[in-house]
C-alpha positions in Angstrom: -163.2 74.6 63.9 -163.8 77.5 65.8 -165.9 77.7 68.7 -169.0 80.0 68.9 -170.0 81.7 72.3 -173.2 83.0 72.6 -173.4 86.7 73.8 -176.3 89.0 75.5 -176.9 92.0 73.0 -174.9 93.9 75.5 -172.5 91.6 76.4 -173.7 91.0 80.5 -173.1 94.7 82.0 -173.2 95.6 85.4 -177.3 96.1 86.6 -177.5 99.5 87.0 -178.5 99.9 90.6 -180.5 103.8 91.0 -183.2 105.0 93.6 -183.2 101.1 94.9 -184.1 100.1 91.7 -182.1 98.0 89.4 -181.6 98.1 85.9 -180.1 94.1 84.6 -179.8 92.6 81.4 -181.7 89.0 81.6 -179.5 86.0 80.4 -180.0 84.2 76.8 -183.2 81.6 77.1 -184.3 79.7 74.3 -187.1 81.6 72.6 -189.3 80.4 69.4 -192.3 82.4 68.1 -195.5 80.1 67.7 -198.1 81.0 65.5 -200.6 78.5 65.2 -202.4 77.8 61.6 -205.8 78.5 60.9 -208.4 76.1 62.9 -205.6 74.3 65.0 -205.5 76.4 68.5 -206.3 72.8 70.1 -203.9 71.3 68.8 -201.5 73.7 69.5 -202.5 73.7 73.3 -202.6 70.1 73.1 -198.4 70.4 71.7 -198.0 72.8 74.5 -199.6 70.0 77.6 -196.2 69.0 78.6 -194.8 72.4 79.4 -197.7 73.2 81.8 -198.4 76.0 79.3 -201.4 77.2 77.0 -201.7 79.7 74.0 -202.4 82.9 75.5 -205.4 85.0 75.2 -204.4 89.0 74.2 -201.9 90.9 76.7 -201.2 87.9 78.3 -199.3 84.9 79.5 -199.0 81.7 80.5 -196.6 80.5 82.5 -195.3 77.2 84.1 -192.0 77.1 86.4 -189.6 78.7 84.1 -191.0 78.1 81.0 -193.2 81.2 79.6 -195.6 81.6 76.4 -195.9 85.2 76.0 -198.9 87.3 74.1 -197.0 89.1 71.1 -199.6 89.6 68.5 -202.8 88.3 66.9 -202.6 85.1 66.6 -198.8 85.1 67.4 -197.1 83.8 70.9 -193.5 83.8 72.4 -192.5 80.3 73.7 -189.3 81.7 76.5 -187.3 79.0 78.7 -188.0 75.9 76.5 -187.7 74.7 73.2 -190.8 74.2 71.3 -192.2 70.6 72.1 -192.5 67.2 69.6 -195.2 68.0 67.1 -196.0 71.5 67.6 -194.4 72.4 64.1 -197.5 70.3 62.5 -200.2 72.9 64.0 -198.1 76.6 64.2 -195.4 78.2 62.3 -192.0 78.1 64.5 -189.4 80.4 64.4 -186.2 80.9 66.3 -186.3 84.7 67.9 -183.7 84.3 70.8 -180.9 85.9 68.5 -183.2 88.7 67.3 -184.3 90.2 70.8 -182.8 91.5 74.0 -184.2 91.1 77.5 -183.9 93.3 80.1 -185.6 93.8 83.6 -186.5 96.7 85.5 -187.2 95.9 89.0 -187.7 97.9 92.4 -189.8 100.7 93.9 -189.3 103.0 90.8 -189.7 100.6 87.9 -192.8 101.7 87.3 -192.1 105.5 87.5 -189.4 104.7 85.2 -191.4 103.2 82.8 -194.1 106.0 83.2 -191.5 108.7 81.4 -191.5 106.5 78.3 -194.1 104.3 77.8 -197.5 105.8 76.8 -199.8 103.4 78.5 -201.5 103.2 82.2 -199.1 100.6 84.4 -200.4 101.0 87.4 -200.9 97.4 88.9 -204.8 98.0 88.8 -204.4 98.2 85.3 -201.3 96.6 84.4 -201.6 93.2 87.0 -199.1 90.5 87.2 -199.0 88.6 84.5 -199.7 91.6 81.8 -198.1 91.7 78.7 -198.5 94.4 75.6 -196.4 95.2 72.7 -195.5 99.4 73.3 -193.1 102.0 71.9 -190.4 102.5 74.7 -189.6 105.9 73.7 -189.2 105.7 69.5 -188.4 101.6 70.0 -190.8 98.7 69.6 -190.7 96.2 72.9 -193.1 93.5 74.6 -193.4 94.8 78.5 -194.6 92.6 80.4 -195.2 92.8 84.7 -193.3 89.7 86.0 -194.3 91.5 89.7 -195.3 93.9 92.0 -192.6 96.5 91.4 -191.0 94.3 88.1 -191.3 94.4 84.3 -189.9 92.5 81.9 -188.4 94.7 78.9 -188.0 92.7 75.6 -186.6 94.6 72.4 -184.4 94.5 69.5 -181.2 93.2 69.9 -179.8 96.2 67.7 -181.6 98.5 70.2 -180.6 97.2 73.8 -178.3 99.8 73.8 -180.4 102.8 73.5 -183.1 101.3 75.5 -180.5 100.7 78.1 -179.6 104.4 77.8 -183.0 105.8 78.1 -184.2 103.4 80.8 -181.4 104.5 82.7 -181.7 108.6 82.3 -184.9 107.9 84.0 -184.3 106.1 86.9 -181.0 109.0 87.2 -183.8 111.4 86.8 -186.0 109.8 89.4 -182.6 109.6 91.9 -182.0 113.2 91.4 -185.4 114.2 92.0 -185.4 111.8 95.6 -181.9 113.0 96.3 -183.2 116.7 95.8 -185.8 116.5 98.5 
């Protein structure tokens, strides 16, 4: 029988290391969508006790240790770093999204500058804390973004495309090195 390996959208490249801010692909985690059924958000947060974690409200997350539940959508949450506990799947839909989506993080003195060039929204850390999370267009691409800290973001999107997202993350921190080098 043959043996499966698992493999990052891109296959692990080198971080891309630009105007002291680097540019890595984030390892493989378990990752299950929870969207609770009507009526049942205590029970769901009840489920979620033993991972230190609760259903977050909008542009959010909660967090424990390793072990993440990220805002995504109305009434929709990521579970990252765990698998979904016992008795969960009696009070939310589950569904297994770790092949589906890329991570990738963006972290340094730049990041956010970076970010700034494609990403239509205000993520400053007054208005974008710690902790933030929001589903955005990165460019013409759908992600979740979410501030992991001071100068770092979490970039989740589409494992079909981590490639151009890679690409276009990367002209703009060349961009931003050109502009420094320039000066």
């Amino acid at each position: 029988m043959p043996e499966l390996i698992a493999k990052t959208a891109l296959g692990g490249p080198v971080p891309l290391l630009l105007a002291a801010t680097e540019l890595a692909e984030a390892p493989i985690l378990p990752m299950t969508s929870v969207a609770p059924y009507p009526g049942r958000e205590e029970q769901v947060n009840a489920a979620l006790k033993p991972l230190g974690v609760a259903f977050p409200v909008p542009n959010s997350q909660s967090a424990k240790g390793d072990v993440r539940l990220i805002w995504t959508g109305r009434d929709q949450a990521f579970l990252i770093g765990a698998p979904a506990p016992e008795g969960l799947a009696e009070h939310a839909a589950l569904t297994d999204q770790a092949d589906g989506w890329a991570r990738l993080t963006l972290t340094g003195p730049q990041a956010e500058a970076a970010l700034a060039r494609l990403v239509p929204i205000d993520l400053r850390a007054n208005s974008f804390p710690i902790g933030s999370t929001t589903r955005a267009p990165l460019g013409h691409m759908s992600m979740i973004l979410s501030r992991i800290s001071e100068n770092g973001f979490e970039i989740m999107i589409f494992r079909s495309t981590a490639r151009t997202a890679w690409h276009e993350i990367g002209d703009a921190l060349e961009h931003l090195h050109a502009r420094a080098s320039a000066l």
